[in-house]
N, C-alpha and C positions, 0 to 999 in steps of 0.2 A: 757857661754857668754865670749866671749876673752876680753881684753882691748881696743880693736877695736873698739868693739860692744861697750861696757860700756861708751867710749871719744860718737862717734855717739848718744846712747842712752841719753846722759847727753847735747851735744852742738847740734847736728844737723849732720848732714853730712858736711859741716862745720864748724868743731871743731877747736877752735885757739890751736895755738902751747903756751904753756905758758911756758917763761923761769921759771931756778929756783925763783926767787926772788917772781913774780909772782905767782908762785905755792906754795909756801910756806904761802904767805900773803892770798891766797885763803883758803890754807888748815885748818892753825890757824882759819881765823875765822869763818868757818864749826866747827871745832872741839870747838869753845866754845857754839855750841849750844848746850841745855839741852833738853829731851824731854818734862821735864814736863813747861817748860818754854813755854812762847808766844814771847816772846823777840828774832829780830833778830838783835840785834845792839850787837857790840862786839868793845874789846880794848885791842890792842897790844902795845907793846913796842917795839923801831926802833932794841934791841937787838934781839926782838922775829924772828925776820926775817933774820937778818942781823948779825953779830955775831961778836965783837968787836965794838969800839966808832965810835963816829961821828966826827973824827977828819979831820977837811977841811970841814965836810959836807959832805962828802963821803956816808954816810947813807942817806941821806937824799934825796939825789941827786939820786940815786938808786932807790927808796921809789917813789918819785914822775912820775919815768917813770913808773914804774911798777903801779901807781892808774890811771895814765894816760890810759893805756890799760885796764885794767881792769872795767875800769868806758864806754868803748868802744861796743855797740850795737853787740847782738851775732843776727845772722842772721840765720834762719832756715826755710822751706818749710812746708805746711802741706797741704792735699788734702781733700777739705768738696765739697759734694754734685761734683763729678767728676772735680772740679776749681782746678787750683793750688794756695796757698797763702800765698805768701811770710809774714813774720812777726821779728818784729825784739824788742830783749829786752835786758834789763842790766841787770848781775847778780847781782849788788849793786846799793840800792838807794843812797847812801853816801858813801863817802870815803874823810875822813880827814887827817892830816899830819903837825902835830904840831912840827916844828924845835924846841920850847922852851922847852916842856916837854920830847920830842924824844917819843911820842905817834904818834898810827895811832887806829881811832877811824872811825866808820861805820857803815852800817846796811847792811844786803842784803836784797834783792828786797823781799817784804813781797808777790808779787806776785808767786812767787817760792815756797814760804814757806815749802807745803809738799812734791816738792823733797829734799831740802835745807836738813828737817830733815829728812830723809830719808837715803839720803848719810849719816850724824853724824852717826847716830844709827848704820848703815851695815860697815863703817871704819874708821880706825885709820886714827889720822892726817898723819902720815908717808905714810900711804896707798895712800890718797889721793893726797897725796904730789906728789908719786911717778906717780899714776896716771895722774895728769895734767901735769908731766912734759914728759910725755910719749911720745908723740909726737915731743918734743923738744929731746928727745935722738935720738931718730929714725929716725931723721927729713936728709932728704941728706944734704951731706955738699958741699959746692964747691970748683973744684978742684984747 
């Protein structure tokens, strides 16, 4: 399976471009699921993603585009009984962003759950990192 297949496999044929920031705040909180755990609520810190302070709010500011998107409906197709059927869902039921404690605290969509751990089990956060930003490397740029 190429990374082609694995973005399609995972978003749809419609797979979003995810920047880094984005991709990294996805990856972290994939990678703190546990398998023996039922819990899909996880808590980062604005350094977990972001890497130096939050001086101006700079972190913060960053953080909240990137929940923005990511709290955004992924769209994908499926075919039952020869119909086509559009469907649409969010990788995260929650996503919070606490400027006082410089936390971002959430859950993913408990509807996902056994790809959710799925993905954890088969790669590294870095893996995955790299993976969601896949598309954003590759992506044409303008001239």
């Amino acid at each position: 399976m190429t990374e082609s297949d694995f973005l399609v496999s995972l978003f749809g044929p419609f797979a979003p471009t995810f920047n880094p920031v984005e991709a990294r705040l996805f990856a972290r909180a994939l990678g703190g699921l546990l398998p023996e755990s039922q819990q899909l609520s996880f808590q980062l810190a604005f350094h977990d993603i972001i890497p130096g302070g939050n001086a101006g709010g700079r972190q913060y500011a960053q953080l909240r585009v990137a929940i923005k998107r990511l709290m955004q409906s992924l769209q994908y197709e499926t075919f039952a009984l020869d119909h086509r059927r559009t469907e649409y869902i969010v990788p995260f039921s929650v996503l919070r962003l606490d400027s006082d404690t410089e936390r971002i605290s959430g859950e993913l969509n408990p509807h996902l759950s056994p790809h959710w751990r799925q993905l954890a089990s088969k790669f590294t956060g870095a893996e995955l990192e790299a993976l969601f930003m896949l598309r954003w490397v590759n992506r044409p740029r303008p001239c």
